[in-house]
C-alpha positions as CSV (number, residue, x, y, z in Angstrom):
1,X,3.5,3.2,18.3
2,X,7.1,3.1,18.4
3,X,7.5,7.2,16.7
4,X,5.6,9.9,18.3
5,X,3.7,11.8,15.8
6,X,4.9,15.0,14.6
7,X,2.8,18.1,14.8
8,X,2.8,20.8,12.3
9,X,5.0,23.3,14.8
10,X,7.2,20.8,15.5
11,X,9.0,19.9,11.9
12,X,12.4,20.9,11.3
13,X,13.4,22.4,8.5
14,X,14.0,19.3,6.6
15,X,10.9,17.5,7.4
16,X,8.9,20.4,6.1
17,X,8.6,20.0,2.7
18,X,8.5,16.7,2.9
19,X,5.6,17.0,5.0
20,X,3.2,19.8,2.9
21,X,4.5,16.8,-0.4
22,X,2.8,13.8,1.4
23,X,0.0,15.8,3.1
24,X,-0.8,17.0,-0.9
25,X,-0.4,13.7,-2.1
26,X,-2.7,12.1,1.0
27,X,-5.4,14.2,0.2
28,X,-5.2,13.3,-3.8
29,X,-4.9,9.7,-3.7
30,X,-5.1,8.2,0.0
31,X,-8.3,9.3,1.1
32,X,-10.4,6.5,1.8
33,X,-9.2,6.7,5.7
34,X,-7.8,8.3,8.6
35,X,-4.3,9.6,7.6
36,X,-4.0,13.0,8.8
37,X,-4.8,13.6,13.2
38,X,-6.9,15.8,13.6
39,X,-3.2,17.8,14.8
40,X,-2.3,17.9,11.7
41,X,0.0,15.5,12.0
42,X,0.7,12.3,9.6
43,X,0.0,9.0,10.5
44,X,-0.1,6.0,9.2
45,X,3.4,5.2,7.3
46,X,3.9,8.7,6.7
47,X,4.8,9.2,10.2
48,X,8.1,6.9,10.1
49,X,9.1,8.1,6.7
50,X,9.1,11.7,8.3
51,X,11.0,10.8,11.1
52,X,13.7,10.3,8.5
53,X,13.7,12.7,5.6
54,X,15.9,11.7,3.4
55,X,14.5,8.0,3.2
56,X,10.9,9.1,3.6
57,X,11.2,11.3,0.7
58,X,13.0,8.2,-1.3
59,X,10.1,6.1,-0.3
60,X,7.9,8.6,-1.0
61,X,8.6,9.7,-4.3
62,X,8.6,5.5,-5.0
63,X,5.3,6.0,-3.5
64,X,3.7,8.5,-5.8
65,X,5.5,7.2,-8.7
66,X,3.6,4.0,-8.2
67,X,0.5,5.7,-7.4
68,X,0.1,9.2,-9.2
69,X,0.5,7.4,-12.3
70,X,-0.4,3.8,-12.2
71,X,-1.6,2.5,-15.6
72,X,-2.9,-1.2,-13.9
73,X,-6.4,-1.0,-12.6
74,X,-7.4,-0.4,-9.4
75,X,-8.6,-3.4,-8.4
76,X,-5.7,-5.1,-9.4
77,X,-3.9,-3.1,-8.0
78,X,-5.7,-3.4,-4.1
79,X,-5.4,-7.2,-4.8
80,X,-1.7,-7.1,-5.0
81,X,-2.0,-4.5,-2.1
82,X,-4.2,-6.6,0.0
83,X,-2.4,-9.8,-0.3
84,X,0.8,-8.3,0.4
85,X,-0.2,-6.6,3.6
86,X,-2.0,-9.9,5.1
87,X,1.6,-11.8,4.2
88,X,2.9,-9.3,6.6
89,X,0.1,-9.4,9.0
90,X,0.2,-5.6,8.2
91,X,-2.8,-3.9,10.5
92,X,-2.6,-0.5,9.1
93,X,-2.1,-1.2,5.6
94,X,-5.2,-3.8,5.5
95,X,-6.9,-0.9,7.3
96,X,-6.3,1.5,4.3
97,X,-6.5,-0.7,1.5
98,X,-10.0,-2.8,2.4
99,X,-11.6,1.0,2.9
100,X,-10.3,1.8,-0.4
101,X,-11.4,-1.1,-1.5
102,X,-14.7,-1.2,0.4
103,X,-15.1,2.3,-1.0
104,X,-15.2,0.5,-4.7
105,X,-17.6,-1.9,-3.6
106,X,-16.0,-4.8,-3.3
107,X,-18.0,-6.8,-1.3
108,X,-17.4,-8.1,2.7
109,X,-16.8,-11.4,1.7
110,X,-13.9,-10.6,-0.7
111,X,-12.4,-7.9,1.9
112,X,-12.2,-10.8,4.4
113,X,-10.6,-13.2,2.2
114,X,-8.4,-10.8,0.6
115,X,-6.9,-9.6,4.0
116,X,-6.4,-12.8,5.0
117,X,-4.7,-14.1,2.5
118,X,-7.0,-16.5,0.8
119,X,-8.1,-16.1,-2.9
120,X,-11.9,-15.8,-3.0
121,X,-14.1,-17.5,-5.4
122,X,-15.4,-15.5,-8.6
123,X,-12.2,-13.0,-9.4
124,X,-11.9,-11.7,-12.8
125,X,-8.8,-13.1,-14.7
126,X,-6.7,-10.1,-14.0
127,X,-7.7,-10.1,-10.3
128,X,-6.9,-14.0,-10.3
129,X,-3.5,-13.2,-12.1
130,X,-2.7,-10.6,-9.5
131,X,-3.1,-12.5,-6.7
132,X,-1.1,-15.5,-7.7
133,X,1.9,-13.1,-8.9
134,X,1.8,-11.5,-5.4
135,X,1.7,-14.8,-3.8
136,X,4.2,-16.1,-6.2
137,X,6.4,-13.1,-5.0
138,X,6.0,-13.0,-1.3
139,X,6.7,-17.1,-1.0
140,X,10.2,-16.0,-2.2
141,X,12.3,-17.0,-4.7
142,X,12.3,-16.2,-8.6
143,X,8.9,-15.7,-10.1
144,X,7.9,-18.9,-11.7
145,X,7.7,-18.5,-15.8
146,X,4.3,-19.7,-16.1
147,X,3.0,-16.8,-13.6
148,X,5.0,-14.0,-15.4
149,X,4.3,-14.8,-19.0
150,X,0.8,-14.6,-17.7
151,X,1.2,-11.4,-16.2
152,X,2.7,-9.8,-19.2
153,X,-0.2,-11.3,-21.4
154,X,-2.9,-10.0,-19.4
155,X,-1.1,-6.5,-18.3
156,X,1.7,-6.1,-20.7
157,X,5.3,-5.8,-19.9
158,X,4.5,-2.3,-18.2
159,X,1.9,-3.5,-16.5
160,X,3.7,-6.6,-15.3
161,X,6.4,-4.7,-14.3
162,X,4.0,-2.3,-12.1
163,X,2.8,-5.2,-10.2
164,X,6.1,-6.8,-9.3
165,X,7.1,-3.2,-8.0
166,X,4.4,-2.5,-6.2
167,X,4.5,-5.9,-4.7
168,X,7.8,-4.9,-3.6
169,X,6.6,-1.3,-2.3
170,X,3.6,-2.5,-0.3
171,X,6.5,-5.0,1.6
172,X,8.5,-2.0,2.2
173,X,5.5,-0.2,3.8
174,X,4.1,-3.2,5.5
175,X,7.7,-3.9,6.9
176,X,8.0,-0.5,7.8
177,X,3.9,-0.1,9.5
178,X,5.1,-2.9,11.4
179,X,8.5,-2.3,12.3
180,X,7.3,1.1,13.8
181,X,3.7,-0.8,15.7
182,X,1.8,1.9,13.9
183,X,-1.4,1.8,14.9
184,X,-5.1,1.3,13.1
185,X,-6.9,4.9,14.0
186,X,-9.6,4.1,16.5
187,X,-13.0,4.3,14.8
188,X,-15.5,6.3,16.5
């Protein structure tokens, strides 16, 4: 871990609302796993994005607004999430995501295929849509036509507007979870 973590004494002035924001928004949404030490302190991406303020809340806010309010369904949504954190080879975020996941029930099989990367057999035709617009997306280039008319048939243009963003986000926080060596909490 490249970024100490910062305990609850220790934020300045700036990093304080910010901090009581994400620990709200942890406990709402992202709790499924270890994200808060028992210090108090945030781990996980949340620790970087502290570190900074004024991006962390930027990131943050992108964060929630993809999250709070998402209208695709979830497991969509941890497909997308899942593929785009083995791309990155993104310890932490598979971490989260396969216990949200897990949490769900989706099954051991498709956890360990998802996280690395492979498409498992029996998806449902959004879940296979998902996945090939996130693969699409992280190969690079411009989204082939095929793959985004799809999307917007089976999620609408809103929907298939979600997904590329949060295709996008989950890079940003895998780049980030990895740019920083943040760690996978030990389990007991």
């Amino acid at each position: 871990m490249r970024l100490p973590l910062i305990e609850p004494a220790d934020l300045s002035e700036a990093q304080k609302p910010l901090y009581e924001d994400m620990r709200q928004g942890i406990g709402q949404k992202f709790n499924a796993f270890e994200a808060i030490h028992a210090s108090g302190a945030l781990m996980g991406p949340w620790n970087p994005w502290l570190h900074e303020p004024q991006i962390g809340k930027a990131i943050w806010d992108l964060t929630k607004a993809m999250s709070m309010d998402a209208k695709l369904p979830d497991n969509v949504r941890q497909i997308a999430i899942l593929v785009t954190g083995a791309h990155f080879n993104a310890a932490y975020e598979i971490y989260a995501h396969a216990a949200i996941a897990e949490k769900e029930g989706v099954s051991a099989e498709r956890l360990s295929a998802l996280s690395a990367g492979v498409k498992p057999a029996g998806l449902e035709a959004a879940e296979e849509v998902a996945f090939d617009v996130t693969q699409a997306l992280l190969r690079g280039g411009i989204l082939p036509r095929p793959t985004y008319d799809l999307a917007v048939k089976s999620f609408g243009q809103h929907g298939a507007n979600e997904l590329i963003y949060l295709v996008g986000l989950y890079a940003l926080v895998s780049v980030t979870l990895n740019g920083f060596n943040v760690p996978v909490p030990e389990r007991p």
